[in-house]
Steps between C-alpha positions, in 0.01 A plus 500: 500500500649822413789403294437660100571252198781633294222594198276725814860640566600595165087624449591729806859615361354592186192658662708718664673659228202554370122599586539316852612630826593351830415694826511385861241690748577686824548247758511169285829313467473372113383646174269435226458528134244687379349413092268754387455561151212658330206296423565501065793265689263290743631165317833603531443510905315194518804357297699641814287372761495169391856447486508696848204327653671291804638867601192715435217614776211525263396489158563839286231730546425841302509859634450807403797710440568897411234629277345203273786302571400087588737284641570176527718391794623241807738464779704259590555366864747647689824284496878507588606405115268819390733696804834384362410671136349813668836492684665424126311763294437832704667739694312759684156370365646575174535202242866500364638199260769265716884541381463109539176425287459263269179322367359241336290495163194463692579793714558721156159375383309606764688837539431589107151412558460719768708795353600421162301622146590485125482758250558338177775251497633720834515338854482718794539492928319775648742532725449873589452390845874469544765742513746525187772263708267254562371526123878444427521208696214322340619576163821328624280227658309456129881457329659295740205239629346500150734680196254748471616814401279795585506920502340733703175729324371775656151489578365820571804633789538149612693191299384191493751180321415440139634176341673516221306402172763241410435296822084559580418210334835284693324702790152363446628125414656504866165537655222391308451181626377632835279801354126403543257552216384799649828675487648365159368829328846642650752287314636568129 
């Protein structure tokens, strides 16, 4: 009881860098992940919560959010493993990426899903989110774990990691087998 698979592991590590957040509440010992997606995604979080099931209180329930905004979301329990990447992945309350990281092909699945689009034949990680260091080190993370070679493109004042045309479709190939139906509409 307690203990995460490796695949709920990797779900969480990719989580994390993207839509997902971990957060542990005044007086608790251990944090949680939270998954909350908007409802066009609902299939995508039931995707989530199945794999996370054994670690989840309840099923994924809607809310309302800001404005019209619907969401889809869930928690999981609060557990020492969840701690250890809190520990891992922020500083201050602030997410930052680990000198150490590396990931798995699952883990890069889930974190395009959660923050990756196309545009054409162009792959790219909204990862506006992090500072420009810790956009650095993920580009380095893409080349070294994966020989993906990627830039930086502005988005509005923020950047966000662009693959390289020449390697979205080596990009896609390395994940496809664990996109979901519902999400496939992202690959090239």
């Amino acid at each position: 009881m307690g203990s995460l698979t490796q695949k709920q592991k990797s779900l969480i590590i990719g989580t994390i860098l993207g839509d997902g957040y971990l957060r542990i509440i005044p007086r608790r010992k251990n944090a949680f992940l939270e998954v909350n997606h908007s409802i066009n995604q609902k299939s995508y979080v039931n995707w989530k919560y199945q794999i996370l099931s054994s670690i989840v209180k309840s099923e994924p329930k809607e809310r309302k959010g800001n404005g019209f905004r619907i969401a889809c979301r869930f928690y999981t329990k609060c557990l020492p493993e969840i701690t250890e990447l809190f520990n891992r992945f922020y500083v201050n309350r602030k997410k930052i990426i680990p000198d150490d990281l590396t990931i798995d092909n699952f883990s890069l699945a889930i974190w395009f899903m959660d923050d990756g689009s196309k545009c054409g034949n162009s792959i790219y990680l909204n990862t506006q989110q992090f500072s420009f260091k810790e956009q650095k080190k993920l580009q380095k993370l893409l080349l070294n774990q994966f020989g993906i070679k990627s830039g930086l493109n502005k988005d509005k004042i923020y950047n966000r990691i662009r693959i390289l045309k020449e390697d979205s479709v080596k990009f896609c190939n390395l994940i496809r087998k664990f996109v979901p139906e519902s999400m496939k509409y992202k690959l090239v």
